[in-house]
C-alpha positions in Angstrom: -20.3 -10.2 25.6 -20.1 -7.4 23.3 -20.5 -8.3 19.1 -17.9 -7.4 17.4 -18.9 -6.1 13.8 -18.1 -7.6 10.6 -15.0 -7.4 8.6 -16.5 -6.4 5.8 -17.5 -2.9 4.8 -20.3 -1.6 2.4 -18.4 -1.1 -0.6 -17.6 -2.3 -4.0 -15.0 -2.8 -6.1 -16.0 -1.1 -9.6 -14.1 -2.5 -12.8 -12.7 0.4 -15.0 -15.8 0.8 -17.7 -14.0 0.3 -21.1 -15.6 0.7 -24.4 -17.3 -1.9 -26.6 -17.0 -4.3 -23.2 -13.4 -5.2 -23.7 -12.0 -6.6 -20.8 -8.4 -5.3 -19.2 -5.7 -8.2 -19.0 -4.3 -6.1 -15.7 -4.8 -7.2 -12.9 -6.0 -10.7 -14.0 -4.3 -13.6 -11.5 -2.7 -15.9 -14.3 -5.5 -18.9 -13.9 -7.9 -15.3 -14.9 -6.3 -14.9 -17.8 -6.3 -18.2 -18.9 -10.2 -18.7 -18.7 -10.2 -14.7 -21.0 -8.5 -16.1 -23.2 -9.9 -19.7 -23.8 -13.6 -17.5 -24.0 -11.9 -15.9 -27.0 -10.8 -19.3 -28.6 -7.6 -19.8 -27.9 -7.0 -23.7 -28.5 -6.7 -25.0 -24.5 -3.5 -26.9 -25.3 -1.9 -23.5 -25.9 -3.6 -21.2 -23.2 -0.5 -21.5 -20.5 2.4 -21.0 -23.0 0.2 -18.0 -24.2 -0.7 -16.2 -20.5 3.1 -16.6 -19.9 3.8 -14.6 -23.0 1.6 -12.2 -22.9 1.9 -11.8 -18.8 5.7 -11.2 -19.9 5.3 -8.4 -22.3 2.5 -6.7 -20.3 4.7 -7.2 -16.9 8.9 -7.6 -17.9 8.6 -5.1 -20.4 5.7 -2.6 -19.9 4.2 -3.5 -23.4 0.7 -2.0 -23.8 0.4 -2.5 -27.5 -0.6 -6.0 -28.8 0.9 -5.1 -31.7 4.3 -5.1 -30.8 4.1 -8.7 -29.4 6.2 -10.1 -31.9 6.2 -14.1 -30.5 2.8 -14.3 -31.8 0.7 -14.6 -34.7 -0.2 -11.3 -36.2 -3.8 -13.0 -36.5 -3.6 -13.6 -32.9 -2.8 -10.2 -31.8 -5.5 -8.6 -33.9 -7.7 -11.0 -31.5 -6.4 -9.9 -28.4 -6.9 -6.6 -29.7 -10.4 -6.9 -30.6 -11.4 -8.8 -26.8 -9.1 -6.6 -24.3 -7.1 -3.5 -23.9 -4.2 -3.0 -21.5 -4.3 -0.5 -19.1 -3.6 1.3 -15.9 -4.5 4.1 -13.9 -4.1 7.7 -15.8 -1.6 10.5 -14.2 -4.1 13.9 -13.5 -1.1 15.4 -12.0 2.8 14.8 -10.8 4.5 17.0 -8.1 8.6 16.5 -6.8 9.5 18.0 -3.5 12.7 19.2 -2.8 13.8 16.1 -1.3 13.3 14.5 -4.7 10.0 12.4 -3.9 7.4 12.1 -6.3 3.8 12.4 -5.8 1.2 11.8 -8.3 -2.6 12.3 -8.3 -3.9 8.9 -10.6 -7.7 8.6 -12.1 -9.5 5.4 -12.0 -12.9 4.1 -13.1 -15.5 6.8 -12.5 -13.2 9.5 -12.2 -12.0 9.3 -8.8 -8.6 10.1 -7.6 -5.9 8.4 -5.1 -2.3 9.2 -4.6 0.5 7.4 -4.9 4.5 8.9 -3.2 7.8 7.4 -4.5 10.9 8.2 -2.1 14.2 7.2 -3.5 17.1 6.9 -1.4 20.7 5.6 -1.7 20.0 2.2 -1.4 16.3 1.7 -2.4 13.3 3.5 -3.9 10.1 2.8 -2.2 6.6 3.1 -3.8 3.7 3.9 -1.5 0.8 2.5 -3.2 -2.8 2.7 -2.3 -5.8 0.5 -2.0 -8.8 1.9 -1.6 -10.4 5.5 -2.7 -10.8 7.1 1.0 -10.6 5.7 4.1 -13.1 4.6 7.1 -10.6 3.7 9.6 -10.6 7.4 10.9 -7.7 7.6 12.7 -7.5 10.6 14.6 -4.1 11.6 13.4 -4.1 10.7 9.7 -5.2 13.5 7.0 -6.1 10.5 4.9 -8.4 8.8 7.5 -10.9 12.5 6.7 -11.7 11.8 3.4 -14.6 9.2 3.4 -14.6 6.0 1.6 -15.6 5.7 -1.3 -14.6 2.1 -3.4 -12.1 -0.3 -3.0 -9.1 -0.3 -5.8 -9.0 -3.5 -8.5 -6.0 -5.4 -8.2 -5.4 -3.9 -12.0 -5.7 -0.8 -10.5 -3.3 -1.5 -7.7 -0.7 -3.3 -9.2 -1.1 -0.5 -12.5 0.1 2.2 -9.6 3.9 0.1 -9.7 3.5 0.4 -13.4 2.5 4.0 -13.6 5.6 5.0 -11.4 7.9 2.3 -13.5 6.8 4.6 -16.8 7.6 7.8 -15.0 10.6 6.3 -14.2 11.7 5.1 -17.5 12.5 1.6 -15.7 11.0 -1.5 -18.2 13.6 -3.0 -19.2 14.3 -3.6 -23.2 14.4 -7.0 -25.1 17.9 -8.9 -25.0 19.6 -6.1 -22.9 21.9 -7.2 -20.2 19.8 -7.8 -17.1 20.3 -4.6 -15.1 19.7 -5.7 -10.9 19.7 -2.2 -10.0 16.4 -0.7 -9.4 15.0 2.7 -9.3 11.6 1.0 -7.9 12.8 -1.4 -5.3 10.3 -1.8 -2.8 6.8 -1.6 -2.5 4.6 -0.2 0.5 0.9 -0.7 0.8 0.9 2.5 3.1 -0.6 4.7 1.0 -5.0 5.8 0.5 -6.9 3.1 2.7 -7.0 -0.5 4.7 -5.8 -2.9 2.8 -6.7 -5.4 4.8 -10.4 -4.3 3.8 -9.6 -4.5 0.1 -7.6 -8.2 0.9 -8.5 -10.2 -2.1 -7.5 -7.6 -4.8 -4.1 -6.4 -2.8 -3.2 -10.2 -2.4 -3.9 -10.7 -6.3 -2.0 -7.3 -6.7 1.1 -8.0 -5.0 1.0 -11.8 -6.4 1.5 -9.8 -9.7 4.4 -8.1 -8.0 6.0 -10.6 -6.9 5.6 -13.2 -9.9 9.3 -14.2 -11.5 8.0 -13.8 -15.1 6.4 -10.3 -14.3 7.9 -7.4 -12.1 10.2 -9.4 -10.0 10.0 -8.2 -7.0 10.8 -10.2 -4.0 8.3 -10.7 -0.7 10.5 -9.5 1.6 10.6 -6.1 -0.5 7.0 -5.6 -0.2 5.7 -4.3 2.9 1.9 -4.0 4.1 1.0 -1.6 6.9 -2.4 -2.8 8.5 -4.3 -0.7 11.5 -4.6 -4.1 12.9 -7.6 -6.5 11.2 -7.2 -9.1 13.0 -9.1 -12.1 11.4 -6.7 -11.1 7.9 -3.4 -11.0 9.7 -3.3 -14.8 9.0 -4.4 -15.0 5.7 -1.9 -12.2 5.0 1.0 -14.5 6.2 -0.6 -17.4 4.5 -1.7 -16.0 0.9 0.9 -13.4 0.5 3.8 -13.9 2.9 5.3 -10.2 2.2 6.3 -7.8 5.2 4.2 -6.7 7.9 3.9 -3.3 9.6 1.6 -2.8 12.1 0.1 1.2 12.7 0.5 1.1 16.5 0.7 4.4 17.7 -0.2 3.4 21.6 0.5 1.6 24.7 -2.7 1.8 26.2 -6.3 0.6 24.8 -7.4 3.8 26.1 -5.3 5.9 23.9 -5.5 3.8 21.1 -9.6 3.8 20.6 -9.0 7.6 20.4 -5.7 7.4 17.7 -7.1 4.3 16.3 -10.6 3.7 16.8 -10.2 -0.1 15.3 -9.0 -0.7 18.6 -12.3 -0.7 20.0 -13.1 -3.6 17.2 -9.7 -5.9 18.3 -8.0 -4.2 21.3 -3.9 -4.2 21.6 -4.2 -7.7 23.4 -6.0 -9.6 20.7 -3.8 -7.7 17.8 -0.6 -8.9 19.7 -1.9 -12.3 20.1 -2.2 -12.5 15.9 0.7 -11.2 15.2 2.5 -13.8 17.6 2.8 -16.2 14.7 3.0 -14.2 11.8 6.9 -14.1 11.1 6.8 -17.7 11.5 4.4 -18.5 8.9 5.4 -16.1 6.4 8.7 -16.7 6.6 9.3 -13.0 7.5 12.4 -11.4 10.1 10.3 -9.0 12.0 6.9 -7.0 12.6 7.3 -3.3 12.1 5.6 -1.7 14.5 4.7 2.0 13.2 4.9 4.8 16.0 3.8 8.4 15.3 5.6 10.4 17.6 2.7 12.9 19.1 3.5 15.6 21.6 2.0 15.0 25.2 -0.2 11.8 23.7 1.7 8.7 22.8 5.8 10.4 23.4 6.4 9.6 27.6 9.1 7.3 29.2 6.5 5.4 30.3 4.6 4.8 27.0 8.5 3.7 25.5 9.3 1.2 28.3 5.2 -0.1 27.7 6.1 -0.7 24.4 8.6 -2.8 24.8 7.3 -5.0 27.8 4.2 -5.5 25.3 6.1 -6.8 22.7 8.7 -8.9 24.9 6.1 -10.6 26.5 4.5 -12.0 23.6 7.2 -12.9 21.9 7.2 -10.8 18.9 10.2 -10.4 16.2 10.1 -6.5 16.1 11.9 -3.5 15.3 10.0 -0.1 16.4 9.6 2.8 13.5 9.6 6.2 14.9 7.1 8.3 12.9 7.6 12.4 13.8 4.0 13.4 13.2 3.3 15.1 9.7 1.3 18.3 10.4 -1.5 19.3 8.4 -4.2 21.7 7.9 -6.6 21.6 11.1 -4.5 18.5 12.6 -5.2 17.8 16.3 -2.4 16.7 17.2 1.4 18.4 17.9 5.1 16.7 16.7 7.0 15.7 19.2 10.4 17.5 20.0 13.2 16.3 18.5 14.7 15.6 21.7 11.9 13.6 22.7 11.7 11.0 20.2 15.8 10.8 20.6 14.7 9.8 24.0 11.9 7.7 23.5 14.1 5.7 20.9 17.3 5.4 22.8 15.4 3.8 25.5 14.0 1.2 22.7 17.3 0.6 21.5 18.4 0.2 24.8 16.1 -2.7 25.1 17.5 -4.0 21.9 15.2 -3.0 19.6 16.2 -1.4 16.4 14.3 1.9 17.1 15.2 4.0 13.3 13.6 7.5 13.4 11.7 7.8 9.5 13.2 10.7 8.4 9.6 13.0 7.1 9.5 13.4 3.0 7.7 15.1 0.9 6.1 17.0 3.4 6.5 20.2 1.6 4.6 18.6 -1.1 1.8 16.9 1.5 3.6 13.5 0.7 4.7 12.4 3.9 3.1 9.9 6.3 -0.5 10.3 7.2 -0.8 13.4 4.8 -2.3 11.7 1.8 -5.8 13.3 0.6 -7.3 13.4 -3.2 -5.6 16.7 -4.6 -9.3 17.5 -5.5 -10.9 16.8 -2.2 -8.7 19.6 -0.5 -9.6 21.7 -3.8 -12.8 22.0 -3.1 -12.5 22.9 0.4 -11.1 26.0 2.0 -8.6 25.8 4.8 -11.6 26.5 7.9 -13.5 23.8 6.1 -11.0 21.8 6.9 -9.9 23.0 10.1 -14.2 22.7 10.9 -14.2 19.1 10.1 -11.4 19.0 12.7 -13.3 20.1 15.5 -10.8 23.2 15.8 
């Protein structure tokens, strides 16, 4: 019997550095806050009442001046001011594609870069968010999965991507407005740089933030997170966060999978399927999403459709089926499917009673879209053959 390797990766989560050691509140699960601020002597009888204010200014209304926290003491702000700073990761550059989504390029700690996509739509705008610097998952499709990994993101840093995007936005709300339900940022994906499985502590922490009903309000079922399948954290996922679950599929067979996604080779389709069994259950949650990239004479056949569905019948999975053209980029392997094909391919889904949507590609014109996410300054310094070298082409 073969050993299977460990979850975990060697790799580090590195705090922002911040100057004369003050610490930054975001990020910090409320029970985190309270011990910061009881270390800076606030009185323990009053530590809850003053998390919950401050988690409100820094989270309901974007505040990122103690100053301007008029329900406390001026004395007590000048504290906070002197222990901690508020902060989140800095925009190095914002692009807008045609189609009206936004990507920016954000610096963290030690001066790396990630990207994070918004994509409004009629009903919804959805934030792609990512969770680590890099990837090692090396999926054989993904532009992402080329650029090597290099730390995992702090839940600060990952929750301070939804509140970058809120300030591009102009979305915090102001002090005794009416309560406006409409929302330019509506829905969170964790789709974006990286496994977030691998990063699991700080996304859960992240997206508890998110999802608090004093801070940015944003309910479970609008957060999504996309895994390449870790098994052993599907669980904990349903248990400790309880948001949406997308799977990144992308095969029928074991053998085309380990070459799309070489996790396979670490929990093969049989063992992902068998985690992801009980997952709606637990988490309360509809339906598994399971991501397809649609890739010309790999993963598009009949066959591979009507496989699809007999996998997920037979175990008993809650599922709709999102069709993913593939998102071409410079050196990619792989060929999109015809549009014709993936009509077919989903019609025969649907036929099965599946909902079978075809993601309509955005941002591509900007490299936004699915699969095409890469530090703005890791393509920089590489020409096109680089690239195209690294690719094997």
């Amino acid at each position: 019997m073969s050993v299977k390797a460990p979850i975990t990766q060697d790799v580090v989560t590195i705090p922002r550095k911040l100057p004369e050691g003050l610490v930054n509140l975001v990020g910090l699960t409320r029970p985190a806050m309270r011990e910061a601020l009881l270390a800076i002597g606030t009185p323990e009888k009053q530590a809850k009442m003053r998390v919950g204010q401050i988690w409100q200014w820094i989270y309901q209304w974007g505040v990122r001046d103690f100053d301007a926290m008029t329900n406390l003491a001026k004395d007590y702000r000048a504290k906070l001011a002197e222990h901690f700073v508020i902060e989140i990761p800095e925009v190095v550059s914002r692009q807008v594609s045609n189609d009206g989504t936004r990507k920016y390029l954000v610096r963290i700690a030690g001066g790396h870069e990630v990207e994070v996509v918004y994509i409004p739509e009629e009903d919804r705008g959805t934030l792609c968010v990512s969770s680590q610097v890099g990837c090692t998952l090396t999926c054989s499709f993904c532009h992402t999965g080329t650029q090597k990994l290099v730390r995992n993101l702090t839940a600060g840093e990952i929750v301070g991507q939804v509140m970058m995007a809120r300030d591009d936005l102009g979305e915090w709300p102001e002090r005794g407005a009416p309560k406006d339900e409409t929302r330019l940022l509506s829905n969170i994906v964790l789709m974006g740089m990286g496994e977030p499985l691998y990063n699991f502590e700080n996304v859960r922490d992240a997206m508890k933030i998110a999802m608090d009903a004093e801070g940015i309000q944003l309910s479970r079922r609008r957060i999504t997170l996309s895994t390449s399948g870790v098994v052993p954290e599907i669980a904990r996922t349903a248990e400790e966060i309880g948001c949406q679950l997308a799977i990144s599929f992308h095969a029928t067979t074991d053998e085309t999978r380990d070459i799309l996604v070489p996790i396979n080779k670490r929990w093969n389709i049989e063992e992902l399927l068998q985690a992801l069994k009980t997952y709606p259950k637990v988490s309360n949650s509809e339906r598994i999403t399971f991501e397809y990239v649609m890739l010309k004479g790999v993963n598009d056949t009949d066959e591979d459709a009507h496989r699809l569905i007999k996998l997920i019948k037979d175990n008993g999975i809650p599922a709709k089926i999102n069709l993913i053209p593939f998102n071409e980029w410079p050196g990619a392997p792989y060929q999109r499917s015809s549009n014709n094909r993936i009509r077919a391919f989903a019609d025969i889904i649907y036929k099965a009673g599946y909902a079978s949507p075809i993601r309509t590609p955005r941002g591509e014109d900007i490299m936004a879209a699915c699969g095409q996410l890469k530090s703005a300054t890791e393509r920089a310094r590489k020409s096109r053959r680089q690239i195209e070298a690294e690719a094997g082409l």
